[in-house]
N, C-alpha and C positions, 0 to 999 in steps of 0.2 A: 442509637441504631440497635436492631435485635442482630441476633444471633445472623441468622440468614442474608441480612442486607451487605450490600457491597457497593462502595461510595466512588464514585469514576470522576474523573476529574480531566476536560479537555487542555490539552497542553499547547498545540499543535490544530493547523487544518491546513489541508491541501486540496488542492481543488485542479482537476485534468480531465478524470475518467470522465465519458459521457454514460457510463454502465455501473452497475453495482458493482464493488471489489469484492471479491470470492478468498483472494488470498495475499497473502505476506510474507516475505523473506527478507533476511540480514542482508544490508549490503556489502561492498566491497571495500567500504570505509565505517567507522563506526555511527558516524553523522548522516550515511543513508540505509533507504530501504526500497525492495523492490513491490509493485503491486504486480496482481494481473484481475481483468476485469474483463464480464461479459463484454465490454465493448470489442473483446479481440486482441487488446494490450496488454505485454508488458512493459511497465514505466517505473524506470529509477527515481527517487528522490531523495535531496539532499536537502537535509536540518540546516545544513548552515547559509545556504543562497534560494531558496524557497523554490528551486530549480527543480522541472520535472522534464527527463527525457524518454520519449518513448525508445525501448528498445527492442523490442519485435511487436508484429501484428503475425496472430498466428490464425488458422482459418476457423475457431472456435472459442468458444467463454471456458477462460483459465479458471478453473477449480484449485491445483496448486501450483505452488512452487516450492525449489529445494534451494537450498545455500550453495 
């Protein structure tokens, strides 16, 4: 690899949003995380049960979220 390249490595896939995801936040355990997505959601998930719950539909596409 040069200088510049950067090597990514899929760990994980999760599959819910019907929209692009725009943003990412810590969850409330360390095993999850929160998305939000032009679909209108935001949706928890959890690393350790492959479980996604939506927990709001808000009337717009989520740009961020905060912890």
């Amino acid at each position: 690899m040069t200088e510049n390249t950067v090597s990514v490595k899929k760990v994980h896939h999760l599959a819910g949003h019907s929209g692009a995801v725009y943003a990412l936040a810590e969850g409330i355990t360390p095993d999850s995380i929160f998305s939000g997505s032009s679909d209108h959601y935001v949706t928890q998930w959890s690393f350790t049960t492959d479980e996604a719950v939506a927990v709001a539909q808000l009337p717009g596409i989520i740009y961020a979220l905060a912890p």
